[in-house]
C-alpha positions, 0 to 999 in steps of 0.5 A: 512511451508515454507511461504513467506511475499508476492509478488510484482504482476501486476494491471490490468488497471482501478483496484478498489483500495479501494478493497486494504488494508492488512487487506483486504483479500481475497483468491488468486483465488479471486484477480485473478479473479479480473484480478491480476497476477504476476508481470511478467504477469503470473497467481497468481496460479503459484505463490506457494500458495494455491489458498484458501491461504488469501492475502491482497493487499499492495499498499504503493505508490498508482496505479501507484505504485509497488503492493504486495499480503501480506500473514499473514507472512507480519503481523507478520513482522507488528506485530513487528513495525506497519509501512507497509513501514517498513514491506515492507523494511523488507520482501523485505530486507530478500528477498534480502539477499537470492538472490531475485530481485529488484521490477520491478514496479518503484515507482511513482516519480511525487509526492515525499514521505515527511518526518516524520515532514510533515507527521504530519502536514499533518495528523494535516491538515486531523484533522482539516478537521474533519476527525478521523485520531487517534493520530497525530504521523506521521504513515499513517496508515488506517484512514490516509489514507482514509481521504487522499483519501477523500480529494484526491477525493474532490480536483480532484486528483489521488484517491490512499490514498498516503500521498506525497506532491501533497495533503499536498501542496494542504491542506497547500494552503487551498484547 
């Protein structure tokens, strides 16, 4: 069975993003029906998959940011190193390597991304709020990031679960 990793797609304006997550899967049918298409705003049944295939929706930098649909082959990919920016370089890698496309989203550039230091003192900062983030190892994963949306949604900022440095800044000044 020839089945691909995943696929960048296109969010329609005002998606939920808390429906996002690639453990959250839903078949293709339903995330069309919840208005997502492919990236070049084409229905996602004209992507080659099965409508009843199970996809989870990868969203590494947010809404604003590029978005993917994640077969199971994205979790084997996972299996190996659990980091999805990892799996993401990886998918996209072996894409590339066979003649694929860059993404066509950009990646947010208003709010850049942090090294793996001040991804721990981050999480160290998330903790000390009181919220369950698992070991402090400089890997946002899940838990991660929901807290970072907690803190996102308490301090009036884009709610997106990114770990860059608009919400370090903002818990390092205490807010």
């Amino acid at each position: 069975m020839d089945l691909p990793w995943g696929f960048e797609i296109k969010l329609p304006n005002n998606f939920d993003t808390s429906l996002a997550g690639r453990k959250n899967k839903r078949s293709l049918a339903d995330w069309e029906g919840l208005g997502l298409t492919l990236v070049d705003g084409r229905p996602l049944s004209n992507s080659g998959l099965a409508a009843g295939e199970k996809v989870g929706l990868l969203m590494l930098a947010g809404a604003n940011g590029p978005a993917f649909v994640t077969t199971k082959n994205f979790d084997v990919i996972y299996g190996y190193n659990a980091a999805e920016s990892y799996g993401l370089a990886i998918a996209h890698l072996s894409d590339r390597l066979r003649g694929g496309q860059p993404f066509v989203t950009p990646w947010p550039t208003d709010d850049p991304g942090i090294a793996r230091a001040e991804r721990r003192e981050l999480q160290t900062l998330l903790a000390a709020r009181g919220h369950d983030i698992g070991d402090i190892d400089g890997m946002l994963g899940e838990k991660s990031r929901v807290a970072i949306k907690h803190e996102q949604s308490r301090l009036g900022q884009m709610v997106n679960g990114r770990g860059g440095l608009k919400i370090l800044q903002a818990l390092r000044a205490g807010q």
